[in-house]
LOTOR-622786 format. One line per field, with one value per residue: x, y, z of N, C-alpha, C in turn; residue number from 0. Coordinates in Angstrom, 3 decimals, m for minus. Last residue first. Layout:
N
nc1 <- X/...;
nc2 <- Y/...;
nc3 <- Z/...;
cac1 <- X/...;
cac2 <- Y/...;
cac3 <- Z/...;
cc1 <- X/...;
cc2 <- Y/...;
cc3 <- Z/...;
num <- NUM/...;
***
This chain:
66
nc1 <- 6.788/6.210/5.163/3.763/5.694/8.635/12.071/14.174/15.527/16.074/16.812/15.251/16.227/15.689/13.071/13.532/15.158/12.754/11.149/12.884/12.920/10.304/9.862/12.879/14.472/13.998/14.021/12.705/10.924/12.007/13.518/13.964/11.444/10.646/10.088/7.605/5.259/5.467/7.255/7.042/9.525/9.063/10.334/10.688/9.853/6.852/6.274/4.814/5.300/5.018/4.369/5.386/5.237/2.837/4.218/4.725/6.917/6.302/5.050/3.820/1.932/1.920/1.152/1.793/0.437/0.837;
nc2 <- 11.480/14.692/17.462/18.932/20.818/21.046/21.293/23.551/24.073/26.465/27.158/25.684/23.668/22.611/21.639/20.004/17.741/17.538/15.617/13.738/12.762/11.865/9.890/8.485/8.175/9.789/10.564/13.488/14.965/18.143/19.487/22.052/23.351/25.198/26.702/26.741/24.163/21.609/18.378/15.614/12.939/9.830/6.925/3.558/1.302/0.667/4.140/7.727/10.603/13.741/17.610/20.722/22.919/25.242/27.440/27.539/26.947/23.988/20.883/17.952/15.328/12.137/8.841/5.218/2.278/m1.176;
nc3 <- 10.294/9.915/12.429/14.350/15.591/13.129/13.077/11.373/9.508/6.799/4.231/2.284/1.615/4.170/4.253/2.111/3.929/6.090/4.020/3.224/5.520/6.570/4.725/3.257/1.507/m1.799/m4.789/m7.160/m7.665/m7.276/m5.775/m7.235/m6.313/m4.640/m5.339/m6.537/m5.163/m5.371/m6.325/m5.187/m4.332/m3.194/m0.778/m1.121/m1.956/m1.042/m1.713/m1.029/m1.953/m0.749/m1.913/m1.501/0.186/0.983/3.727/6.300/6.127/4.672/4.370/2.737/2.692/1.967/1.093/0.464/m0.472/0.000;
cac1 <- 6.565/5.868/5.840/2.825/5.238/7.013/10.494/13.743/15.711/15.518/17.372/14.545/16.174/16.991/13.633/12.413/15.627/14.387/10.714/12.457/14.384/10.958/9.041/11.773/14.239/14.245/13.536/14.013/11.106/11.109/13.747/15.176/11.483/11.416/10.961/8.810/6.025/3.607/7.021/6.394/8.912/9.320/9.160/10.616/10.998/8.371/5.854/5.756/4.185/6.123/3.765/5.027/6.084/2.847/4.089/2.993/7.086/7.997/4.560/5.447/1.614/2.249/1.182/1.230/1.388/0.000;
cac2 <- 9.863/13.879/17.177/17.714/20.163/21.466/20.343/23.542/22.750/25.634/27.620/27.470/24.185/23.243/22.817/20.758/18.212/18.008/17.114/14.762/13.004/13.455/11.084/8.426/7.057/9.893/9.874/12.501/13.347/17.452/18.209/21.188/22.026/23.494/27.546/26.899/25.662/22.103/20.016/16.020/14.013/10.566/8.064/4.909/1.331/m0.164/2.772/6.007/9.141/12.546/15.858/19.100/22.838/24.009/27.351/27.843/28.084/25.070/22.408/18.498/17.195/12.913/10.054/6.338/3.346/0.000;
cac3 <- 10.743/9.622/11.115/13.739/16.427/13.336/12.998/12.832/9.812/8.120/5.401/2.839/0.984/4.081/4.840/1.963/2.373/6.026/4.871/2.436/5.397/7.004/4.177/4.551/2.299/m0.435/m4.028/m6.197/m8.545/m7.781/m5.103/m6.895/m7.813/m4.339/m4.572/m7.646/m5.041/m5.547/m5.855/m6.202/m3.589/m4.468/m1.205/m0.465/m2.137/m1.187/m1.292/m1.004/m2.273/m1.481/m1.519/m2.456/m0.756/0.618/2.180/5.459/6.923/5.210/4.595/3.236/2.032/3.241/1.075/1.510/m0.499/0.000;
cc1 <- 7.812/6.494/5.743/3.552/4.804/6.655/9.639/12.110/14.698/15.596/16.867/15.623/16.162/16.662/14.771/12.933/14.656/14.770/11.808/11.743/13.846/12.426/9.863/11.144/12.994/13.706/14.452/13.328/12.152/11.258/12.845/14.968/12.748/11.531/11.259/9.803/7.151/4.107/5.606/6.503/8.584/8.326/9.860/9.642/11.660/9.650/6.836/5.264/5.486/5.108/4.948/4.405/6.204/4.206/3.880/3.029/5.420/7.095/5.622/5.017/3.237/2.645/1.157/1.851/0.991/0.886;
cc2 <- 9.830/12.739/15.677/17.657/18.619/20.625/21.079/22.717/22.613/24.587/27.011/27.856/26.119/23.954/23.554/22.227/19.958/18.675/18.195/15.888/13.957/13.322/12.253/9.766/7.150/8.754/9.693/11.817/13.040/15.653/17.189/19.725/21.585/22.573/25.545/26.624/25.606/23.613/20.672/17.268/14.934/11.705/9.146/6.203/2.651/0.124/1.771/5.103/8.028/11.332/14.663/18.375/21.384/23.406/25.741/28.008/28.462/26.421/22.599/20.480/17.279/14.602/11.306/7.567/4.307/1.244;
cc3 <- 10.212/10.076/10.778/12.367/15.668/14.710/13.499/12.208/11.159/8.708/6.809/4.099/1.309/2.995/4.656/2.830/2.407/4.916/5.272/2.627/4.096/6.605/5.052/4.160/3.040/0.311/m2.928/m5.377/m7.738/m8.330/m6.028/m7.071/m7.888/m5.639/m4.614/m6.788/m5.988/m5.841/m6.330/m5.673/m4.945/m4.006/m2.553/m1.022/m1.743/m1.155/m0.516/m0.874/m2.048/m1.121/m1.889/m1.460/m1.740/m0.734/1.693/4.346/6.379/5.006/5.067/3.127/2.805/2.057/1.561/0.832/0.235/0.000;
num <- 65/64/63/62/61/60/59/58/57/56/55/54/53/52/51/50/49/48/47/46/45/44/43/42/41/40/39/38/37/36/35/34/33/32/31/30/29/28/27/26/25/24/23/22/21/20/19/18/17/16/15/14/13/12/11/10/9/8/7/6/5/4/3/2/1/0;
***
């Protein structure tokens, strides 16, 4: 079964990553992240991470992701 998790930096919706099996593929929704568009990442918050740095951040949300 696959799963799907929205990835939000600073109230900007910056993609969605869909995983399955073999990890997750992170889809940009914002210009500011099309870096990360189609890469695939181990875990949905190592691409939440990725996401932040992008913006200079690193600091987790209270309800960031699994």
């Amino acid at each position: 079964m696959s799963k799907a998790y929205i990835i939000e930096v600073h109230d900007r919706t910056a993609g969605i990553v869909a995983g399955d099996e073999r990890g997750f593929t992170f889809f940009s929704s914002d210009r500011a992240f099309d870096r990360l568009d189609g890469r695939d990442f181990s875990s949905a918050r190592v691409a939440e991470h990725a996401a932040r740095a992008m913006l200079g951040t690193t600091k987790t949300r209270a309800h960031s992701l699994p």
